[in-house]
PDB file of N, CA, C and O in Angstrom:
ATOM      1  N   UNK A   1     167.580 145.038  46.083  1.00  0.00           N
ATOM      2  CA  UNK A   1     166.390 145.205  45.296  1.00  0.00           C
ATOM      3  C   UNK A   1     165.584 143.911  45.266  1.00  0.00           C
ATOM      4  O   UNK A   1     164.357 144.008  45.252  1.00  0.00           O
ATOM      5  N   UNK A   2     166.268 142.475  45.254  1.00  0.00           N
ATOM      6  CA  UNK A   2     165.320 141.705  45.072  1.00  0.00           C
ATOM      7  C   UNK A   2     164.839 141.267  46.629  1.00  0.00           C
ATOM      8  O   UNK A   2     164.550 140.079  46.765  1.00  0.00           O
ATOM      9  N   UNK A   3     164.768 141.849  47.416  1.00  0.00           N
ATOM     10  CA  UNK A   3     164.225 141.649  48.835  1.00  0.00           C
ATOM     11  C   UNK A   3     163.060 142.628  48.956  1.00  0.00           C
ATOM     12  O   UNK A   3     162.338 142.568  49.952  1.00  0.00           O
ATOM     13  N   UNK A   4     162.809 143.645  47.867  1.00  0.00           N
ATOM     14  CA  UNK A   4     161.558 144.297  47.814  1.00  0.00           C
ATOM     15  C   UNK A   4     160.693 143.690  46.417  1.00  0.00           C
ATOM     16  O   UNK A   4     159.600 144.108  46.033  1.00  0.00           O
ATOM     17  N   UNK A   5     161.385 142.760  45.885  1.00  0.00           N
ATOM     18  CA  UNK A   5     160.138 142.168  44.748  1.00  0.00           C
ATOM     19  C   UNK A   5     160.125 141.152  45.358  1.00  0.00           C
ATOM     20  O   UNK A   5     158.985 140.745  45.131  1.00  0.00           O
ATOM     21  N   UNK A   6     160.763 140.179  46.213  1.00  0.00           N
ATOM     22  CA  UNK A   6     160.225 139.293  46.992  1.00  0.00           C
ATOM     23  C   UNK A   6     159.272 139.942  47.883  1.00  0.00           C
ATOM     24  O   UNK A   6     158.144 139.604  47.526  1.00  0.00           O
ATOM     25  N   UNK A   7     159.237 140.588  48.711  1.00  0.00           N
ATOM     26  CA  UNK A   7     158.184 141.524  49.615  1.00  0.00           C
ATOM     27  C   UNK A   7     157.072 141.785  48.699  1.00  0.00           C
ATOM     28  O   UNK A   7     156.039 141.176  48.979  1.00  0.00           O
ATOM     29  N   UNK A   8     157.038 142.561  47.649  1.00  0.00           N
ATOM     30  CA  UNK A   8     155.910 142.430  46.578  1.00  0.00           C
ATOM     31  C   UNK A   8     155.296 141.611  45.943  1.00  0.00           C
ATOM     32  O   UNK A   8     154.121 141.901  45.717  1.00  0.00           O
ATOM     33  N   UNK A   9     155.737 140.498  45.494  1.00  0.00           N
ATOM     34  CA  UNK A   9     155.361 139.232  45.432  1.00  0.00           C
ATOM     35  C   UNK A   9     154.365 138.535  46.550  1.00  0.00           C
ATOM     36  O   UNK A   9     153.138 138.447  46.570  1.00  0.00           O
ATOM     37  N   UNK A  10     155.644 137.951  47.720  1.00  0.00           N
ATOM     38  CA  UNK A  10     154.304 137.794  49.036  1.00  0.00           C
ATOM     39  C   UNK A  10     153.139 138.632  48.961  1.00  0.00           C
ATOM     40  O   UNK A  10     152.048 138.063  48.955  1.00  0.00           O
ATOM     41  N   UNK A  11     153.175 139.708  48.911  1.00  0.00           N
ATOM     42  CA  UNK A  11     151.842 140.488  48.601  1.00  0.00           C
ATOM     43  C   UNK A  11     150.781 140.962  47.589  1.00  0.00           C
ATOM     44  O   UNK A  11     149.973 141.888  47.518  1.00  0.00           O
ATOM     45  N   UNK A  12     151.304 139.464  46.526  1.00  0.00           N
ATOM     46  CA  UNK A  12     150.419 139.359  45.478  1.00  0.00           C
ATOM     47  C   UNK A  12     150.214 140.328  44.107  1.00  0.00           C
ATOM     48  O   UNK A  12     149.275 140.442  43.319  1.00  0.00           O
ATOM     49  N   UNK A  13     152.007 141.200  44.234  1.00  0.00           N
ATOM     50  CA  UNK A  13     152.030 142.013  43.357  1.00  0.00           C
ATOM     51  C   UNK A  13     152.690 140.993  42.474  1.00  0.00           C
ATOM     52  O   UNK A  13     153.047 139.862  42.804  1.00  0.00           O
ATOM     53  N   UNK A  14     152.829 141.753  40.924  1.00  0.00           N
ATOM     54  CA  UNK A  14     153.016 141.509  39.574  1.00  0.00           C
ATOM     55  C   UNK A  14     154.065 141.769  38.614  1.00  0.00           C
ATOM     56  O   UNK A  14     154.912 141.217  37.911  1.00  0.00           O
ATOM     57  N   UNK A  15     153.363 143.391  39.084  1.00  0.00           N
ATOM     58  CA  UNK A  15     154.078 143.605  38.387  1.00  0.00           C
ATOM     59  C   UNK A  15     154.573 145.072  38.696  1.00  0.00           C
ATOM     60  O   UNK A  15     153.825 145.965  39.094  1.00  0.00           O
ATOM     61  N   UNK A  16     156.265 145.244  38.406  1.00  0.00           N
ATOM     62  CA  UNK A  16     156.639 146.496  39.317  1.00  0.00           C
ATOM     63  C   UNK A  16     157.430 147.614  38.188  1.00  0.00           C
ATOM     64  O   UNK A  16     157.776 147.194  37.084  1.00  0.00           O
ATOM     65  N   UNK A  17     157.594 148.618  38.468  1.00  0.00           N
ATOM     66  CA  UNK A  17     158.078 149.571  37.691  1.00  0.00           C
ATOM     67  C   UNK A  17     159.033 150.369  38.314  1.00  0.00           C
ATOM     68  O   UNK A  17     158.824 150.464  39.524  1.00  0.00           O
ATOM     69  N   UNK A  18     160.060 151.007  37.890  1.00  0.00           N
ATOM     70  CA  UNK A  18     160.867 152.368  37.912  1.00  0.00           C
ATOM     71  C   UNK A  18     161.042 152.762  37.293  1.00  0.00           C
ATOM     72  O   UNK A  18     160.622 152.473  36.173  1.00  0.00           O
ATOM     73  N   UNK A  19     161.859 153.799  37.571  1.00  0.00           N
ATOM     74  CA  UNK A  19     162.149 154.973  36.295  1.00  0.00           C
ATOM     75  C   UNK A  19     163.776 155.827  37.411  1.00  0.00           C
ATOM     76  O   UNK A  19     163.844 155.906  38.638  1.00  0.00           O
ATOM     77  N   UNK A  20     164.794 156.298  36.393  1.00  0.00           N
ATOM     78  CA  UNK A  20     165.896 156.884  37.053  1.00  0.00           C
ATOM     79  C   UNK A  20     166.526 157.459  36.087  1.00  0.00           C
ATOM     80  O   UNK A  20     166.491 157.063  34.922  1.00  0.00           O
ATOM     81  N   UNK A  21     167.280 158.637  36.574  1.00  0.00           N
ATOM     82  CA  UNK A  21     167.978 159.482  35.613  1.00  0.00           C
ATOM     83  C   UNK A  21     168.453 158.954  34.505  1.00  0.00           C
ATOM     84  O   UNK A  21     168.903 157.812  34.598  1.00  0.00           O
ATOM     85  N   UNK A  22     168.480 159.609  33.225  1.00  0.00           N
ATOM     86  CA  UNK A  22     169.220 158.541  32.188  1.00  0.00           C
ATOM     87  C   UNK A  22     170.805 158.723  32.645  1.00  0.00           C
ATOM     88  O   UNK A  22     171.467 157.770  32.235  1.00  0.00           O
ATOM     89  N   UNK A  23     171.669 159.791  33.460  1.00  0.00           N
ATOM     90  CA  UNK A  23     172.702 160.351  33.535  1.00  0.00           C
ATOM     91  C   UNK A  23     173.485 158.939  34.925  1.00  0.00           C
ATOM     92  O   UNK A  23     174.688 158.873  35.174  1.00  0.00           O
ATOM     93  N   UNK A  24     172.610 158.194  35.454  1.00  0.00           N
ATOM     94  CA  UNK A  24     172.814 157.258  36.547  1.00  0.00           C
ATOM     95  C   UNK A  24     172.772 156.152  35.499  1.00  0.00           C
ATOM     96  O   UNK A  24     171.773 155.875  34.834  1.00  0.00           O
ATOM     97  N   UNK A  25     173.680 155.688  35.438  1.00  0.00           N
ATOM     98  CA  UNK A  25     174.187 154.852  34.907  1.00  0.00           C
ATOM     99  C   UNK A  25     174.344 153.443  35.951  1.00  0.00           C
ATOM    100  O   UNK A  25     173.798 152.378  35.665  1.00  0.00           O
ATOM    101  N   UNK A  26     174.908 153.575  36.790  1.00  0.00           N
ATOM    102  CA  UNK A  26     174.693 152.582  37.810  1.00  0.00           C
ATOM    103  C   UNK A  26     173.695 152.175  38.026  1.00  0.00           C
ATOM    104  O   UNK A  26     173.594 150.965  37.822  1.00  0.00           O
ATOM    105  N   UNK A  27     172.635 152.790  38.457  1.00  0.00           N
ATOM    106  CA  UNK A  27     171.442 152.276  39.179  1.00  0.00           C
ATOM    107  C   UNK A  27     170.959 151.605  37.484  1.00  0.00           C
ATOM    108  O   UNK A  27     170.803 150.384  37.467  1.00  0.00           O
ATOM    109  N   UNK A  28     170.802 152.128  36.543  1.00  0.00           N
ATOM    110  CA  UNK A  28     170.477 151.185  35.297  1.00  0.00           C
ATOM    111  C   UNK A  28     170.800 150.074  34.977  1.00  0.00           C
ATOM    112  O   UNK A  28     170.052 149.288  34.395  1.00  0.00           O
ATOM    113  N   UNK A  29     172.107 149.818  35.350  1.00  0.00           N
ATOM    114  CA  UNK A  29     172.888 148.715  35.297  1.00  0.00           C
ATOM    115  C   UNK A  29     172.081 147.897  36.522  1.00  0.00           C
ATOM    116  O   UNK A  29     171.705 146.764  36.224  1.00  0.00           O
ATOM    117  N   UNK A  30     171.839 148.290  37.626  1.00  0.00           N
ATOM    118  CA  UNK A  30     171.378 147.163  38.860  1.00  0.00           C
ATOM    119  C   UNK A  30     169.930 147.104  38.317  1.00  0.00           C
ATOM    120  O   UNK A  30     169.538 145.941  38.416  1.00  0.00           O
ATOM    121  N   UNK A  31     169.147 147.772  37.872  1.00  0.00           N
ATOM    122  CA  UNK A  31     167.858 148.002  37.197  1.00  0.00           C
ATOM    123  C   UNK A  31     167.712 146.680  36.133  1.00  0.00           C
ATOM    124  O   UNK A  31     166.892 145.776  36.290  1.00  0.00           O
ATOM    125  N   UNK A  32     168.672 146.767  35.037  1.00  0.00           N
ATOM    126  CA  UNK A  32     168.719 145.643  34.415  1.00  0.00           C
ATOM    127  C   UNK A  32     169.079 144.297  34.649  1.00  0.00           C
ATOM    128  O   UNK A  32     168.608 143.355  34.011  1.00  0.00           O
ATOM    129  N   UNK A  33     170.099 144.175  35.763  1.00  0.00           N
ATOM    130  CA  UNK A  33     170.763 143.162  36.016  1.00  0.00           C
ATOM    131  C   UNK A  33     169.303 142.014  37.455  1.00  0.00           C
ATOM    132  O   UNK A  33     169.234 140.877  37.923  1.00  0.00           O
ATOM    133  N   UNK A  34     168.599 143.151  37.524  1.00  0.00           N
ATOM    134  CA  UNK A  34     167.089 142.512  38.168  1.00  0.00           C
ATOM    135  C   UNK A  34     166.216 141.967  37.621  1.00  0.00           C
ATOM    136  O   UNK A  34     165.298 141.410  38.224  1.00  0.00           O
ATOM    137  N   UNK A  35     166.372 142.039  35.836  1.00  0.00           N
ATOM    138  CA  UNK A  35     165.332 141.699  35.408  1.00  0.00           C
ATOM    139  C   UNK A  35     164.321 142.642  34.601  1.00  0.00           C
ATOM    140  O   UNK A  35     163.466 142.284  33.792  1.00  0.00           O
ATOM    141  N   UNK A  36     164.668 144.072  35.070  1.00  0.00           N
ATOM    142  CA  UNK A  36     163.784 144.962  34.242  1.00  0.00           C
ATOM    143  C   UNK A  36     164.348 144.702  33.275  1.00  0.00           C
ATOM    144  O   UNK A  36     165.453 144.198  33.077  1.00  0.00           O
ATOM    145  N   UNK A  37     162.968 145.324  32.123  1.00  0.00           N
ATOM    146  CA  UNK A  37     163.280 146.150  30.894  1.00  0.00           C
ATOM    147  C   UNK A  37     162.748 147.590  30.547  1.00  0.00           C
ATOM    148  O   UNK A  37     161.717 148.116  30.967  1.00  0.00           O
ATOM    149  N   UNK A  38     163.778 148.158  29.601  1.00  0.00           N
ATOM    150  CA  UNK A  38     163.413 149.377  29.415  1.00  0.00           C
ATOM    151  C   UNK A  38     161.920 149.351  28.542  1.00  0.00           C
ATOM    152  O   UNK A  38     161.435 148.419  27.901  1.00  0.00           O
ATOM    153  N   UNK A  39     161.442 150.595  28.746  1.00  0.00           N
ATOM    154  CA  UNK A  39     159.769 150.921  28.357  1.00  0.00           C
ATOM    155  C   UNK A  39     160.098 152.013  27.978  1.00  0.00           C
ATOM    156  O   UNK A  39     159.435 152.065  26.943  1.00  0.00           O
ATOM    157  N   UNK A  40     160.687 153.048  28.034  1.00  0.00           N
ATOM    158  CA  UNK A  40     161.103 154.507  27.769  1.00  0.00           C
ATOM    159  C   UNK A  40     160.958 155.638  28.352  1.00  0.00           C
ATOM    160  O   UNK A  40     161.576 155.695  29.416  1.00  0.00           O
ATOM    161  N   UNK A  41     160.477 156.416  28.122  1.00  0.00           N
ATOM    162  CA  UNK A  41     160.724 157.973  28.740  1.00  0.00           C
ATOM    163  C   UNK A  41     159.532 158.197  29.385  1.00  0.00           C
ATOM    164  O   UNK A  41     158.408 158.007  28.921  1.00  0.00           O
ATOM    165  N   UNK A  42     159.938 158.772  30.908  1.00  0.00           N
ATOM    166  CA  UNK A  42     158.731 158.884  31.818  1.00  0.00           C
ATOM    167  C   UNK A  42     159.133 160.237  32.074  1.00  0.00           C
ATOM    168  O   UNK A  42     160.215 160.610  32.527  1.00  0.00           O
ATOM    169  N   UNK A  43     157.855 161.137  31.637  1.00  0.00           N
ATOM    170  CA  UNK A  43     157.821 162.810  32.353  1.00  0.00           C
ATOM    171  C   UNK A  43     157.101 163.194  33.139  1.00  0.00           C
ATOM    172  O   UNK A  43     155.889 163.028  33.007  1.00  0.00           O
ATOM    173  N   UNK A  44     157.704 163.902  34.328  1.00  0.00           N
ATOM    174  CA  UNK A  44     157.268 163.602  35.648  1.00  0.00           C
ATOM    175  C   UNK A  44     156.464 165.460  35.265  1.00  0.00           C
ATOM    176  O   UNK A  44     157.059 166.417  34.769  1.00  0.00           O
ATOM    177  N   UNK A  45     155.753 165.429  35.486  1.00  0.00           N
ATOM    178  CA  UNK A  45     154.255 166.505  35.048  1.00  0.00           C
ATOM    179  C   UNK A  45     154.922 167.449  34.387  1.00  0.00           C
ATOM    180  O   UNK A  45     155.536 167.207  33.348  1.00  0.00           O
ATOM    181  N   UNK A  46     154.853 168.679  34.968  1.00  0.00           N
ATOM    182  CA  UNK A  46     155.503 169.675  34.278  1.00  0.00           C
ATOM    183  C   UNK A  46     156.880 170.207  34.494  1.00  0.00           C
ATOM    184  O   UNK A  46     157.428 171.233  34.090  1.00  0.00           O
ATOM    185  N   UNK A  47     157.342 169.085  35.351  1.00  0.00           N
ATOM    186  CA  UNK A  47     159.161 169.418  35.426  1.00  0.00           C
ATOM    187  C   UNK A  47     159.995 169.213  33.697  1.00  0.00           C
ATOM    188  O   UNK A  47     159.368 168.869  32.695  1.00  0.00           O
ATOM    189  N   UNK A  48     160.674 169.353  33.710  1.00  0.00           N
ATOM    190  CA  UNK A  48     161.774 169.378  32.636  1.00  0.00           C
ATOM    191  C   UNK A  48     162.440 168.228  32.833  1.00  0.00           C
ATOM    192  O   UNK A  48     163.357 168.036  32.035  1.00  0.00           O
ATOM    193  N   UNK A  49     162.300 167.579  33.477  1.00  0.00           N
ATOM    194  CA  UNK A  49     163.591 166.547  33.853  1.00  0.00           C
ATOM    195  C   UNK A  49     162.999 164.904  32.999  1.00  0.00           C
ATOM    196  O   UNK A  49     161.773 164.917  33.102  1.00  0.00           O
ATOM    197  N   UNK A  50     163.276 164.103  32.537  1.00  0.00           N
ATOM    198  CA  UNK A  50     162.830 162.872  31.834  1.00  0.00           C
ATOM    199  C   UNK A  50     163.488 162.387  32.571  1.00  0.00           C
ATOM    200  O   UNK A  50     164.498 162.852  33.100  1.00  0.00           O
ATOM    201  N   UNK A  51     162.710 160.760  32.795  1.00  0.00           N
ATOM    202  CA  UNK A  51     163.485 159.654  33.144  1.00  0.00           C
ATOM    203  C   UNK A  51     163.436 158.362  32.637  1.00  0.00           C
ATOM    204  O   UNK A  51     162.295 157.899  32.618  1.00  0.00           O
ATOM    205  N   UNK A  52     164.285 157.659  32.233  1.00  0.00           N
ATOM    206  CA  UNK A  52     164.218 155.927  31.845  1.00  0.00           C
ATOM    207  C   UNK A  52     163.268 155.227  33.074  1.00  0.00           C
ATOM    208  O   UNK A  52     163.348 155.050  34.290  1.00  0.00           O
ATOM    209  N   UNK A  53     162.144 154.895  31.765  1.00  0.00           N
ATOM    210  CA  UNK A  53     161.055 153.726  32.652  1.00  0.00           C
ATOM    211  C   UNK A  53     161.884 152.144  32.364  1.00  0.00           C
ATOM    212  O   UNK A  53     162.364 151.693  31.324  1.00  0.00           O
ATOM    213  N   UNK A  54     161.803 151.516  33.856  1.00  0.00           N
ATOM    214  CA  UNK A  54     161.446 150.328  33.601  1.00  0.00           C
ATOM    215  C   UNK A  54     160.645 149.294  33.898  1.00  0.00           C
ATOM    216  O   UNK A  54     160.088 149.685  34.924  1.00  0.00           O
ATOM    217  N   UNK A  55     160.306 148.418  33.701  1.00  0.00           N
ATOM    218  CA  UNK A  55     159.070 147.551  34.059  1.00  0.00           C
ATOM    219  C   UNK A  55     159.879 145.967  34.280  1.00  0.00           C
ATOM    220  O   UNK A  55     160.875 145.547  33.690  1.00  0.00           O
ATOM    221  N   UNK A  56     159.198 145.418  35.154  1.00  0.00           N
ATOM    222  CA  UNK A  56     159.302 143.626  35.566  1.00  0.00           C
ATOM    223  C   UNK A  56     158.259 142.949  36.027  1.00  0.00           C
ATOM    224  O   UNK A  56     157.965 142.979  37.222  1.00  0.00           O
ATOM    225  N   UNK A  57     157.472 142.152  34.998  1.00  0.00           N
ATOM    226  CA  UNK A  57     156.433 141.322  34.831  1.00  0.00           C
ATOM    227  C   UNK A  57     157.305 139.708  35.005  1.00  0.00           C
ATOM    228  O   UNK A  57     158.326 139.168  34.580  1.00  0.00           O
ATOM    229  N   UNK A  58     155.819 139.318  36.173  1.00  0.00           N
ATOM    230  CA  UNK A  58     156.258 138.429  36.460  1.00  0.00           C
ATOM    231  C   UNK A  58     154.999 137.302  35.989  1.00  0.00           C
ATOM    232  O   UNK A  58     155.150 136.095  36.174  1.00  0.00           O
TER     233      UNK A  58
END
């Protein structure tokens, strides 16, 4: 992961976001351990499904 916010960076990005199942527990853990923080619940249009936002401002 941090070989695509270095890649984003060189390219004058900022600031980056995800979002992943709350039930993935892993990928949250590598999510946090990058530097995100949680922002909360992202609903993807009219699916049913929610997901944990996170954000990393640089």
């Amino acid at each position: 992961m941090s070989n695509l916010i270095s890649i984003g960076v060189e390219q004058g990005m900022q600031n980056f976001r995800i979002d992943t199942h709350a039930m993935n527990k892993r990928m949250q853990g590598l999510i946090k351990s990058a530097g995100f923080h949680y922002c909360g619940i992202v609903n993807q249009g009219d699916e049913v499904q929610e997901r944990l936002g996170y954000e990393l401002n640089l």
